[in-house]
N, C-alpha and C positions, 0 to 999 in steps of 0.2 A: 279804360286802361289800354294802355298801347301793346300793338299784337309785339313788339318789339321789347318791351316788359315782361311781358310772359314768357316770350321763347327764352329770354334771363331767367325767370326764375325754374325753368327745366331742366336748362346748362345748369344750375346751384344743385336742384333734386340729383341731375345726376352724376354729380360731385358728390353729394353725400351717399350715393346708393353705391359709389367706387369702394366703400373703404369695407363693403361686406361680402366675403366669399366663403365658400365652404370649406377654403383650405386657412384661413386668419380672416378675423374683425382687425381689423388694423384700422385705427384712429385716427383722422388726419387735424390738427387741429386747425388748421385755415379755412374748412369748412364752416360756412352759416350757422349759424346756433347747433351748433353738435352738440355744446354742454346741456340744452332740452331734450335731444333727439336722439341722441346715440347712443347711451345704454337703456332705453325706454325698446328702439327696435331692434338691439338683440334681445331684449326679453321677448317682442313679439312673433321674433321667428322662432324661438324657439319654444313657444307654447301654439305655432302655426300647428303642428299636428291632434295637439287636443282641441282644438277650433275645427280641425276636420281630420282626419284619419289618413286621407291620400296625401297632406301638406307634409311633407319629413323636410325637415333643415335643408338634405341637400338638393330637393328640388325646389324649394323657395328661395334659395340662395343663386341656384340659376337661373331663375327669373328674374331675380336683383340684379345678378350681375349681367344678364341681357341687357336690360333696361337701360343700366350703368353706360353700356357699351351706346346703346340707342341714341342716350338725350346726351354725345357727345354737340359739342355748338355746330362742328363741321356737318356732321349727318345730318342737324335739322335744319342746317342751311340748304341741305343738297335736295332735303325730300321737299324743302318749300319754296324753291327758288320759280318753279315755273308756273304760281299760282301768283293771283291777285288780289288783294285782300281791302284795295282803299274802298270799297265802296260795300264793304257789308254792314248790313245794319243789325246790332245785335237782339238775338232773338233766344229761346227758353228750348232748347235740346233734350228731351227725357232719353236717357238711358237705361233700360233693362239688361242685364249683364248677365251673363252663366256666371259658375260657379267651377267648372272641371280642372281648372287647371291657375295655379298662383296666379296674381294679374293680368288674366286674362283678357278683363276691360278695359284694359288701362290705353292700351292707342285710340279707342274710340272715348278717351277722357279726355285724352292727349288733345287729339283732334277739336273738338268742341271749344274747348277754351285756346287754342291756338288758332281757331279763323274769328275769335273774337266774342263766340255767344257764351249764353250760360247755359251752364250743365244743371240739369237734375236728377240723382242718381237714383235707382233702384237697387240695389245690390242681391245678390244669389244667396243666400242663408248658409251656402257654401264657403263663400269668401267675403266675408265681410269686414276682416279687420284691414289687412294691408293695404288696401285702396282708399280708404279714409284716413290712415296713418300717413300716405304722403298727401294728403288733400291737408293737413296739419300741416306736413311741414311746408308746403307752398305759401300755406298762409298768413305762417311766423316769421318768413322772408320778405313777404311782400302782403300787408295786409288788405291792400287795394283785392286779391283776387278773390277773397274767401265772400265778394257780393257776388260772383258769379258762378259757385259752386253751391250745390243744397244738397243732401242726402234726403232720400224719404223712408218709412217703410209703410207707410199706407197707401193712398189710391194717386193715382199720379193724377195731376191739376193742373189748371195754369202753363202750359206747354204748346209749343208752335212747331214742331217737328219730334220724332224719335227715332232711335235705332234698338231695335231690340232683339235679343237672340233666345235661342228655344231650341225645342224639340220641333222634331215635322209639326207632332201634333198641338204643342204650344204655339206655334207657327203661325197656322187657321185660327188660330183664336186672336193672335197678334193683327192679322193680315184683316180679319173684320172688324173687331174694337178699335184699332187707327184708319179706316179708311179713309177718313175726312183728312188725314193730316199726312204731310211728307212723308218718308219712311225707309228704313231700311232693316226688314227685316229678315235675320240669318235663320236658318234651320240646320239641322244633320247634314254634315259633310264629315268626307272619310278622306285619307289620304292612301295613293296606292303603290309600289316600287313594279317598275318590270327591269325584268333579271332577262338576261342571254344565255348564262353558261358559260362565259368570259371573264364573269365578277373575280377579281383577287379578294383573297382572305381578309385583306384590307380594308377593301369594299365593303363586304359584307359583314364586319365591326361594324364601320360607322353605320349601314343599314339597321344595325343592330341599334344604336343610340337612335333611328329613327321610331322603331318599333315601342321601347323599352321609358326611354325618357317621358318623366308624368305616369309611370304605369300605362303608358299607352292610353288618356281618357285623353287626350286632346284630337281634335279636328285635323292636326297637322302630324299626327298621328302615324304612321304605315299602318293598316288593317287588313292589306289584301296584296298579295304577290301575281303577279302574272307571268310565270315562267313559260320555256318550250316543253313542246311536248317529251316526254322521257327525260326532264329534268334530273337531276341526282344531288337529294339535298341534301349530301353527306358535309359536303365542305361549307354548307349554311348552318346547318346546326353546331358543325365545330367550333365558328367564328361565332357566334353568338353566344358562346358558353362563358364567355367575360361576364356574361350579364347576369350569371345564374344566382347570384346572391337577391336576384328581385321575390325569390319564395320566399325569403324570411322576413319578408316584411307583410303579418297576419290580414290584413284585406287583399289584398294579391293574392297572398297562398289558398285563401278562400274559395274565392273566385273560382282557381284554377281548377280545385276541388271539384267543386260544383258543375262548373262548366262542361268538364272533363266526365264526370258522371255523368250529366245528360248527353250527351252526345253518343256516349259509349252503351246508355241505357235506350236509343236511338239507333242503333247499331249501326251507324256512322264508320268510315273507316277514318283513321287518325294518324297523322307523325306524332312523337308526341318524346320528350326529351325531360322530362320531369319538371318543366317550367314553362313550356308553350307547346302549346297543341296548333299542331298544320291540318286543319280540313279543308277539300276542295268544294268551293262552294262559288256562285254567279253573283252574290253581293256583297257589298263590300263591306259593310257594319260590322266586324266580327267582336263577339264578347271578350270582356279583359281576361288578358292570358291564353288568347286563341288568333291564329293567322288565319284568314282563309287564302284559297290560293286556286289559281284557274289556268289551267293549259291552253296556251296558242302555237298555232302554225307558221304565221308568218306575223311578224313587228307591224305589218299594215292593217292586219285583223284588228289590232290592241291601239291603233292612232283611230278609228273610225271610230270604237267602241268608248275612247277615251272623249270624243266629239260628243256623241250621244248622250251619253251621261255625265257629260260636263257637269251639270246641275249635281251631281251628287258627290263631287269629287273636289278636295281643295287643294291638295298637293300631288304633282307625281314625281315619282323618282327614280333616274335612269342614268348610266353610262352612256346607252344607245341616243341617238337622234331623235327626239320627241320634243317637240315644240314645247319650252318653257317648263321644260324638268328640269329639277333640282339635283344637284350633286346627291347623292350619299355623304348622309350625316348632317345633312342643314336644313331638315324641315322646323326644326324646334330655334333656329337662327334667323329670323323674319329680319328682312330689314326694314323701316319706316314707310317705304312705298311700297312694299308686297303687302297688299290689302286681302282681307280675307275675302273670300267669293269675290277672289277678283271684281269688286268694285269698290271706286274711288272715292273714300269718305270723305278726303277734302272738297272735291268737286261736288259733291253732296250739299254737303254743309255751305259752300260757298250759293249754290242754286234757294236756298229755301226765302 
């Protein structure tokens, strides 16, 4: 099947993923077999939350409608134009996938069948339906593709390369069970914002949507603020209070509980605003419904420190001049070639 084929049946998937948002299902009838597909996947988002508890309509919905925006024809032209693909010979891809957050896996699905090989999925017991729901619909469109896609859930076999993501500590197990085979295995990464003291109220909204969107379990995430020293988080906490309806939603509010109890049972000192707790802490992992947050002296302390532990950091997020930070408010807006840990999965897959 021609890589030229496929990048068609993407531009189709995301034509059909357009006509789903959180504000109207709007119907388009010129889409590819809608009359199979599209009252089937509003039933499946909206039973995404009994599939898992963190899945609520309106954050599956903006993941669809990321996606939508993604597998425009233009964008997949742009993220593939400077690759070359006459000379690969297709080969068996295993994918291991998290589970944290709606379609998670899906660019490193994307990837696979777009340099040509085949995929073999493992799925998160987290998310298991949406990712196999458009593997359907790829393959109602074009049934040539559905020889090069497998789902498993038993032991993975028959495979020439993988990519697999984890925990640190599923990580070591990943990093010695593949040794023999190509690989690209992710672990724990955090996303971090550094503030000035400059930030408008604006600003620190959309920092807010970086924090808050997914409840905060993704990787691209915000977890950890590096402000100056004598900060004053008056006007962070005000602009964040858009988001305060994230208690009502019972695994959040949980959390927060909890969280908030051990640290205070820790006699920890805390910000603490009846939906996010601020503790200053050196790592950046912080538990859901908690910032942590670290004082600096000068922006050159926090470019070095950012060097250092590159390795545990996926996003940063600044006003200020920091090499390859992101605005406020677009960590959860990846484009096709912002690869996670900054490394190149097409050139990957292109290598094996």
């Amino acid at each position: 099947m021609l890589q030229i084929e496929k990048k068609k049946c993407f531009v189709e998937l995301g034509k059909f993923l357009s006509q789903f948002s959180s504000n109207k299902n709007t119907k388009d009838e010129t889409v590819i077999q809608n009359d199979l597909f599209f009252d089937d996947f509003v039933n499946l988002i909206n039973l995404s939350q009994s599939h898992n508890g963190w899945f609520t309509p309106e954050h599956v919905h903006y993941a669809i409608e990321s996606w939508a925006k993604a597998l425009q024809e233009d964008n997949l032209n742009q993220w593939l134009k400077k690759y070359h693909f006459s000379e690969v010979k297709s080969k068996t891809v295993s994918l291991i996938l998290a589970g944290n957050i709606p379609l998670v896996g899906f660019h490193d699905f994307l990837s696979v069948l777009i340099t040509g090989h085949k995929v073999l999925v493992k799925t998160s017991s987290n998310d298991q339906h949406l990712i196999k729901f458009l593997a359907n619909y790829l393959t109602a469109i074009n049934p040539e593709i559905e020889d090069f896609i497998t789902f498993t859930d038993g032991k993975l076999e028959n495979f020439d390369a993988i990519i697999a993501t984890g925990s640190n500590n599923t990580a070591r197990y990943f990093e010695y069970y593949f040794k023999d085979k190509p690989s690209i295995i992710r672990k724990n990464r955090n996303s971090v914002a550094i503030l000035t003291g400059n930030e408008t109220r604006e600003d620190l909204v959309k920092l807010g949507e970086d924090i808050f969107r997914y409840f905060g379990l993704g990787c691209r995430n915000v977890s950890k603020l590096f402000v100056p020293k004598n900060y004053d988080f008056q006007l962070f906490f005000e602009s964040i209070y858009e988001f305060k309806d994230v208690i009502f939603y019972e695994k959040y509010s949980n959390n927060y509980d909890y969280n908030k109890a051990v640290f205070l049972m820790s006699n920890f000192k805390l910000l603490d605003n009846e939906f996010l707790t601020l503790k200053e802490d050196s790592s950046y992992a912080s538990p859901i419904s908690s910032i942590f947050f670290e004082y600096y002296d000068k922006i050159e302390e926090i470019k070095k420190k950012l060097v250092n532990d590159a390795e545990q950091i996926q996003c940063v997020v600044s006003s200020c001049y920091i090499e390859n930070s992101i605005p406020f408010g677009q960590t959860q807006q990846p484009l096709l070639w912002d690869y996670a840990d900054n490394l190149d999965t097409i050139e990957f897959l292109l290598s094996i």
